[in-house]
N, C-alpha and C positions, 0 to 999 in steps of 0.2 A: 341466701347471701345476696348483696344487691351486686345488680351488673357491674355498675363500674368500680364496684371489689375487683370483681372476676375478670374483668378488663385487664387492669391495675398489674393484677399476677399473672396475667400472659403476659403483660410485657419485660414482667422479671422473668420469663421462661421454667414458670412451674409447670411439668406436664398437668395433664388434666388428672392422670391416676393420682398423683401426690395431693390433687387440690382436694381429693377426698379424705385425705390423711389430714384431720382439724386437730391440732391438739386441747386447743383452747374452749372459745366460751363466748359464744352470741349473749351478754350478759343483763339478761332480762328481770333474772331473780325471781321467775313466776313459783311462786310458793305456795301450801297447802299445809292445812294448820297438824299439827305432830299426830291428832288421833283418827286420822281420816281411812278409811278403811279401802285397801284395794283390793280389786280382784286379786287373788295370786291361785297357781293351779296345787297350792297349798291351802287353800281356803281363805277369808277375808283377814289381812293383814294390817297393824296399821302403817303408814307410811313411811313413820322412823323410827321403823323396825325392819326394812328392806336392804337387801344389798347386794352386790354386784352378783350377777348369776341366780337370781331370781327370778323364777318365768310369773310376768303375768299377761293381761287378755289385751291389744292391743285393734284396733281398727284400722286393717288394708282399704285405704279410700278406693285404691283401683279397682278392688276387686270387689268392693261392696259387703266385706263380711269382718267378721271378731276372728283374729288369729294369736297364735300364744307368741310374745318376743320377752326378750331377755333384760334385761335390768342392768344397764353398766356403770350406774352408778347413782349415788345416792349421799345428799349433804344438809345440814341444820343453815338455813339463812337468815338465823335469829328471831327475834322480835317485829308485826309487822300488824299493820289492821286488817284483820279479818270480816270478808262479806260472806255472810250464810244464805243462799242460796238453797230455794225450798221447791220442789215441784213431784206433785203424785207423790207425796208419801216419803218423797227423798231428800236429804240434806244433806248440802257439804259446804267447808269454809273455805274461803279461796281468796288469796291477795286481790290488790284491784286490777293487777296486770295478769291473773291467769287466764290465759284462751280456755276456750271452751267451745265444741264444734256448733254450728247455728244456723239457723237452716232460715233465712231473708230471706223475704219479699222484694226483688228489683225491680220491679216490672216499671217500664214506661211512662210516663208522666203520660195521664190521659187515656191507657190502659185499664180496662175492667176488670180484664183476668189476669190473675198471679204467677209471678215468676220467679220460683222458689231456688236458690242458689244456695249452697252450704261454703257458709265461711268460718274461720277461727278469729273469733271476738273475746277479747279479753271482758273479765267482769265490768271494770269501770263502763264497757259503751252495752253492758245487754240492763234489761230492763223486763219488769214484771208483763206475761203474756208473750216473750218472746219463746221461739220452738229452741229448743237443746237439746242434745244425741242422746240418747241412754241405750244400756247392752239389753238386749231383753232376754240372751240367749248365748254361750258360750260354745264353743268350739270343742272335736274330740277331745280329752287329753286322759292321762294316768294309766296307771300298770298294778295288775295285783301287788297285795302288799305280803312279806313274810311275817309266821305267826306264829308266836311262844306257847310252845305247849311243852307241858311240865314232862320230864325226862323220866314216869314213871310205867311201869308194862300198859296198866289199861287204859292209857293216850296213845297206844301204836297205833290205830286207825283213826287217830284223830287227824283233819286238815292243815297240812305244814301251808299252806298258804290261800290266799280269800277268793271266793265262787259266788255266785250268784246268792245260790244258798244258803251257804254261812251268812252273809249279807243280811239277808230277808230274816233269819233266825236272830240275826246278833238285832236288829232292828228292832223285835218285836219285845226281844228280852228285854233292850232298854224300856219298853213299854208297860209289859207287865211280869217281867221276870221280878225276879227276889234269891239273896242266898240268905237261908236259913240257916243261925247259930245256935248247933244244937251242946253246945259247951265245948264237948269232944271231938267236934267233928261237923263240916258244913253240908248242906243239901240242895239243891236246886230245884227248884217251884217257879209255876208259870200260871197267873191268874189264865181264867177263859170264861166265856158265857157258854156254859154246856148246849145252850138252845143251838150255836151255832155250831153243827155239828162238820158243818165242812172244812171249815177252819181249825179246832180242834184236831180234827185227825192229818189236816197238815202241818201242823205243830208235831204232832207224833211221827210221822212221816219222815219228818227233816229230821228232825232229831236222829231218830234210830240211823239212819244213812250218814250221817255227819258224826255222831258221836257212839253209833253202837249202846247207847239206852231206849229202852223200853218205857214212853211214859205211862201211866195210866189216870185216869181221872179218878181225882180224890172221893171220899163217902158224900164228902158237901156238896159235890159237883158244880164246884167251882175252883177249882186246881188240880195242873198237872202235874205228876209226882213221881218219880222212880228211882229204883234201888242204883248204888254204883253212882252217884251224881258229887262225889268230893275230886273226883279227878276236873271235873266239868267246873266247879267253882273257881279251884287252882287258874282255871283254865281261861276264866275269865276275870278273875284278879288279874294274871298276868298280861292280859292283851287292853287292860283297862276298862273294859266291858262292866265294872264293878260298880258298890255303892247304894245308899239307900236311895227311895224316890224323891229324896230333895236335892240329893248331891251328885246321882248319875250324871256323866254328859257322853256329847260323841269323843269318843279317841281323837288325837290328830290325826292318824294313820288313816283314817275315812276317809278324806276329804281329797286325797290324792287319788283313790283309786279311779278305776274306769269306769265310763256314765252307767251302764247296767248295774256294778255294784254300788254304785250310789243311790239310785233310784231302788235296787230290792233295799236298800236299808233304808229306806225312806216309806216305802211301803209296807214294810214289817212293822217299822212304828206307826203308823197308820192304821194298819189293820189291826194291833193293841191299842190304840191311844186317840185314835184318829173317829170322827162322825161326817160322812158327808150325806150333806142337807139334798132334799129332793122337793122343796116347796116350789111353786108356780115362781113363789121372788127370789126364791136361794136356791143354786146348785152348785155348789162348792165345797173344798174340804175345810174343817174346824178343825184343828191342833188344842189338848186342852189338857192343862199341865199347872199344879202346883210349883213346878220346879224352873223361873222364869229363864234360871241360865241354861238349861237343858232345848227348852223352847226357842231360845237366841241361838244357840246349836244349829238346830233345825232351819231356822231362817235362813242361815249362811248357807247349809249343803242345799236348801233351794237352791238358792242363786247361782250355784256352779252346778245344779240343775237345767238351770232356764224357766226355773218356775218362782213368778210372784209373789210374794204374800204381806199381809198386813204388820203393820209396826203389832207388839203386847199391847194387849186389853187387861186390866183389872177385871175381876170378877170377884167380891163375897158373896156370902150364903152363911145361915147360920146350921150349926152342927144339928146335924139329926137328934142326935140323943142327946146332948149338952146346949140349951137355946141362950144362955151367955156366952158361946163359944163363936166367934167369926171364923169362918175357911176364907183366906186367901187362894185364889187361884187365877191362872193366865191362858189365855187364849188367843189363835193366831187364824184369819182366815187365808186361806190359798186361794192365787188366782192364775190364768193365763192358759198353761199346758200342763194344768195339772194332770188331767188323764192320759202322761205319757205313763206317770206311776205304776208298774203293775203291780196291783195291790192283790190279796190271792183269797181275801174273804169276798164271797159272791156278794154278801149284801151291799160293801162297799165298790167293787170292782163294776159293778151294773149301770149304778148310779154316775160314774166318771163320767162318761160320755154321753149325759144327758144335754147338756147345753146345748143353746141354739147358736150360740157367739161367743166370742173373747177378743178380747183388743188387743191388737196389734199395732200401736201406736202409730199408724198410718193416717190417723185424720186427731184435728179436735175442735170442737165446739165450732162444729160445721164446717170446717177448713180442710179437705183433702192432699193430702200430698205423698202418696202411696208408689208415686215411681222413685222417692229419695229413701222410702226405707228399706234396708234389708233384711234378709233373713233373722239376723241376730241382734239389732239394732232397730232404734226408731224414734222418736222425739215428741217429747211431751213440753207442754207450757209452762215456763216460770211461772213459781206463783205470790212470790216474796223476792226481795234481795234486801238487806241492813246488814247495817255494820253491826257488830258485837263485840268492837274491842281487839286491844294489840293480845295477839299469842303466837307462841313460837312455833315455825315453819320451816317446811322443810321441800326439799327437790330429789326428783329421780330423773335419769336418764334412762330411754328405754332404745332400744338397738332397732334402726331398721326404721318402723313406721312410725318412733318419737310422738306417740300419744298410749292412754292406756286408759283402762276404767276403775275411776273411783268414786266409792257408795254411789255404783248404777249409773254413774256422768260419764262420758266421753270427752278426755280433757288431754290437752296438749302435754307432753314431755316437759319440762321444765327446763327453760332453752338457755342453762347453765350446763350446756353442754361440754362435759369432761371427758374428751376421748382417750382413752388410752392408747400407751406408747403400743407400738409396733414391736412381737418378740423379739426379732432382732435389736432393736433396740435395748431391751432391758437387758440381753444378754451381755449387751456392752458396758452395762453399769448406768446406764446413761437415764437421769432420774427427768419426768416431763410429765408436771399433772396441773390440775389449778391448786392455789396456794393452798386452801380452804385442808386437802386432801395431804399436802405436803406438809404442814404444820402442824396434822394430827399424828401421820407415820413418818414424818423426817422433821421430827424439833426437833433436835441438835442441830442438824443443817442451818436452820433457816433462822434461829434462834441468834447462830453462828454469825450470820450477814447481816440479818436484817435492822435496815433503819446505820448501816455503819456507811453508806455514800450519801444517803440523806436523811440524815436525824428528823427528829421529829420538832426540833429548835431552830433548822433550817431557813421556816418563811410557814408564814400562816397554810399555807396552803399542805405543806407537808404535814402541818401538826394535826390537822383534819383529817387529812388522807390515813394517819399513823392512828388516829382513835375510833375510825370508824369504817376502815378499810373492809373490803368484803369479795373475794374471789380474786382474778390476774391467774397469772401463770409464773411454775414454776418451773428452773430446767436447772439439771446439774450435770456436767459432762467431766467424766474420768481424767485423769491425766492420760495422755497420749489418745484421746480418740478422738476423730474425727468423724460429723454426722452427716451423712450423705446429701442426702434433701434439708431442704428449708422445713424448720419446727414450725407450724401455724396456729394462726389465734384467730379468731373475730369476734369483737367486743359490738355489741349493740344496744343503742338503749331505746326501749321499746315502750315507752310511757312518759308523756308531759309533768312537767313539775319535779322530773326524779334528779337525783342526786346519783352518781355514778364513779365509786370509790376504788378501782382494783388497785392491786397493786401484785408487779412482775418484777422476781427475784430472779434473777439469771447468773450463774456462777460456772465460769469457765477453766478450768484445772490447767496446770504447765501442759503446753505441746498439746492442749486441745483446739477444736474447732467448733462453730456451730453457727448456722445461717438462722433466727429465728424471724417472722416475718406476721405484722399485726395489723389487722384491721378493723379501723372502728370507727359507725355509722349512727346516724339518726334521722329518724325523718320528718317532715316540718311537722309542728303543733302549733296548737294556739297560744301557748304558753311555754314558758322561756325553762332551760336544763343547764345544768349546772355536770360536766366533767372532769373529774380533778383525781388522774392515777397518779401514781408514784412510780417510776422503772429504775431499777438499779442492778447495776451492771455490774461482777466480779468479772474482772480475767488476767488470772495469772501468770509470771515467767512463759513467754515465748507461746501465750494460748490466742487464737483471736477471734473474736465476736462479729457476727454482721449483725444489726439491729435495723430491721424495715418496717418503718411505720407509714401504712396509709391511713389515712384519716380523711372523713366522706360527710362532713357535719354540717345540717343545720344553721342558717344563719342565728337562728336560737338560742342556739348551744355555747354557753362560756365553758371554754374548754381554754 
């Protein structure tokens, strides 16, 4: 918030604890197009699908690392042109006023060596070859999950909830399990390459310890097989574990758990499904999978891994025994920290740790800047930015360090920030959100007032404001109560050429009170802004309203 805001309210005598009590909206509108994928420590989300009390992965600038913060809010801000934004394999669509964090060059006019600052740049000022943050690596999070298993005798010793073990098992089954239908009754079978005999028998291993069966390997000696396996089918219907190999996926319940049992199930499908390369040019792992949703699966429990991997590759081939026949199939390669995997087939497990290097997004194309990255974080090169067209957009508020990661960017909060009331407050009935939030859970209210002190026939200006209005605040205060502290807002507008439409509904009940108190700024551009809210005031028999507007504009700005 700019100083002489902050001035402004000391000399109304806000303490300083209440200046943190915002109710309002620095209202920037910075948006992100509806399918944009965030981190969440639920796995990758799209954006308006989020809502209040959602953890996802945020960036402590102070501290220099990815920490989990909370979600307090989340709103649709329409229609708007969308810039895609491409670098290393990543894409996201982003208004032209989204920040994004960005690591300049300031250095000195006349200056040889570079002096690398990280700022938040909205899209309109970055430019193809500029560095931008990306996560490379997430934070502890999640907790075993609890596990359905069928209510019948020979599941007593089956696990009521998930281990390392189950993990690595459930992994592998996605890989090369199968239930067999045998009309009356199902079976469960586990492909294997007999030659690998290590692995096979910890396939038998887990099993017998986790489910009390004995497998044995089939006559063909290429499956494993054993008696008592219909409780164990049950068992994996139930937990979703199910399905043929085109329709398996991972459960949701994975993606929460903790990083060990992410990784054993990451390695179990690996170690069925998985080839890593050991050429002089390749040392990496290959994912390779007819099933390309199951494989999209897999991508996402990377990344709340902290391991990279490649967009799907196509692959055909024609059928062995049918040569008119095309095989569709997909593959994914893994990069980064892959050998944190503990994978438990030696032939794969050997090969991890073969490499001589892996990027750390610390430098590129010759340019070092290794004391701005961290641990979990690090910045790679635009490599695109175009528009692609209006689509609809949406904001989250995030609690605390008001930035988060999405599809792999490091990108500011959306500074439509919607604080919620104070419990005390709402205990008093007493309603204070932006409109946006109030016209979706209190239309009858606002339905009730709105547009009856200034119609939308009022003056050109109100009829504008009345068809394309977007955010303000609202407040409703009970009969008989009075609100202690000043309700606060601050409106900003954060982009040249914008149009800035709120509108604040204030409705005061008999023998109420309420101090509400607003400020709104802008700062010079080269080109001229256009301000035009609408405020309207209810207050009832014997209620009384203070209304304090500072206003910090622009010579600019027709306001």
């Amino acid at each position: 918030m700019p100083e002489d805001i902050k001035a402004t309210w000391d000399k109304l005598g806000i303490p300083e604890a209440e200046k943190n009590f915002l109710g309002g909206v620095s209202a920037q509108y910075e948006c992100l197009r509806g399918s944009t994928q965030v981190w969440t420590t639920d796995g990758l989300r799209p954006i308006k699908e989020l809502a209040p009390g959602d953890e996802v992965f945020s960036l402590d600038e102070e501290a220099n690392n990815i920490v989990v913060s909370t979600v307090l809010g989340q709103a649709s801000s329409g229609d708007k042109e969308v810039f895609e934004i491409k670098a290393r394999g990543m894409t996201i669509g982003a208004s032209a006023n989204h920040p994004f964090l960005v690591l300049k060059d300031e250095r000195k006019e006349g200056r040889e060596r570079a002096r690398y600052t990280t700022r938040w740049l909205p899209v309109e000022e970055l430019k193809a070859g500029d560095l931008v943050a990306v996560a490379t690596d997430v934070p502890s999070f999640g907790k075993p999950a609890r596990l359905n298993v069928p209510d019948i005798p020979k599941t007593a010793t089956y696990p009521r909830q998930t281990t390392d073990d189950l993990l690595w098992w459930a992994g592998l089954y996605l890989g090369d399990g199968y239930i067999h239908d045998r009309g009356d009754s199902f079976s469960v079978e586990i492909a294997v390459d007999k030659t690998d005999s290590v692995l096979t028998g910890e396939i038998q291993r887990v099993t017998s310890e986790l489910f009390d069966i004995e497998l044995t390997l089939a006559s063909d000696g290429y499956r494993l097989t054993g008696r008592g396996t219909q409780a164990l089918a049950e068992f994996l219907m139930l937990n979703h574990l199910d399905g043929g190999a085109l329709a398996k996926r991972i459960p949701d319940w994975v993606f929460g758990l903790p990083a060990s049992q992410r990784l054993a199930f990451l390695a179990g499908y690996i170690d069925a499904d998985g080839y890593v390369r050991d050429s002089v040019a390749n040392k990496d792992v290959v994912l390779h999978s007819a099933n390309d949703a199951l494989l999209e699966d897999m991508r996402e429990l990377l990344i709340l891994c902290g391991i990279r991997s490649s967009r799907l590759s196509l692959s055909t081939s024609k059928h062995p025994l049918d040569p008119e026949r095309v095989m569709t199939s997909y593959f994914v390669h893994l990069s980064g920290r892959f050998d944190r995997i503990p994978c438990r087939s030696p032939r794969r497990a050997e090969r991890m740790g073969r490499r001589n290097y892996h990027h750390v997004y610390g430098s590129a194309k010759g340019t070092t800047f290794k004391s701005h990255v961290g641990e979990m974080h690090g910045f790679v090169r635009i490599e695109s930015i175009e528009s692609v067209g209006v689509e609809p957009v949406y904001d989250i508020e995030v609690a605390g360090h008001h930035n988060f990661v999405a599809e792999g960017f490091i990108v500011h909060n959306s500074e439509v920030v919607y604080h919620k009331t104070k419990t005390e407050l709402e205990d008093q009935g007493i309603l204070f959100m932006d409109m946006d939030t109030a016209l979706r859970d209190h239309g009858d209210i606002v339905k009730q007032y709105f547009g009856t002190i200034i119609p939308p026939a009022d003056n050109k200006f109100a009829a504008l404001n009345s068809a394309v209005w977007s955010g303000g605040s609202f407040i409703y205060v009970p009969p008989g109560v009075s609100v202690d502290i000043p309700l606060q807002a601050y409106f900003r507008i954060n982009q040249e050429n914008m149009g800035q439409f709120e509108r604040t509904l204030i409705i005061v009940d008999e023998d109420a009170w309420v101090h509400y108190v607003e400020g709104c700024s802008a700062p010079i551009y080269t080109s001229d802004s256009l301000h035009s809210a609408v405020v309207e005031i209810i207050v009832k028999p014997r209620g009384r309203c203070r209304y304090t507007t500072i206003q910090n504009w622009s010579n600019n700005v027709y306001n």
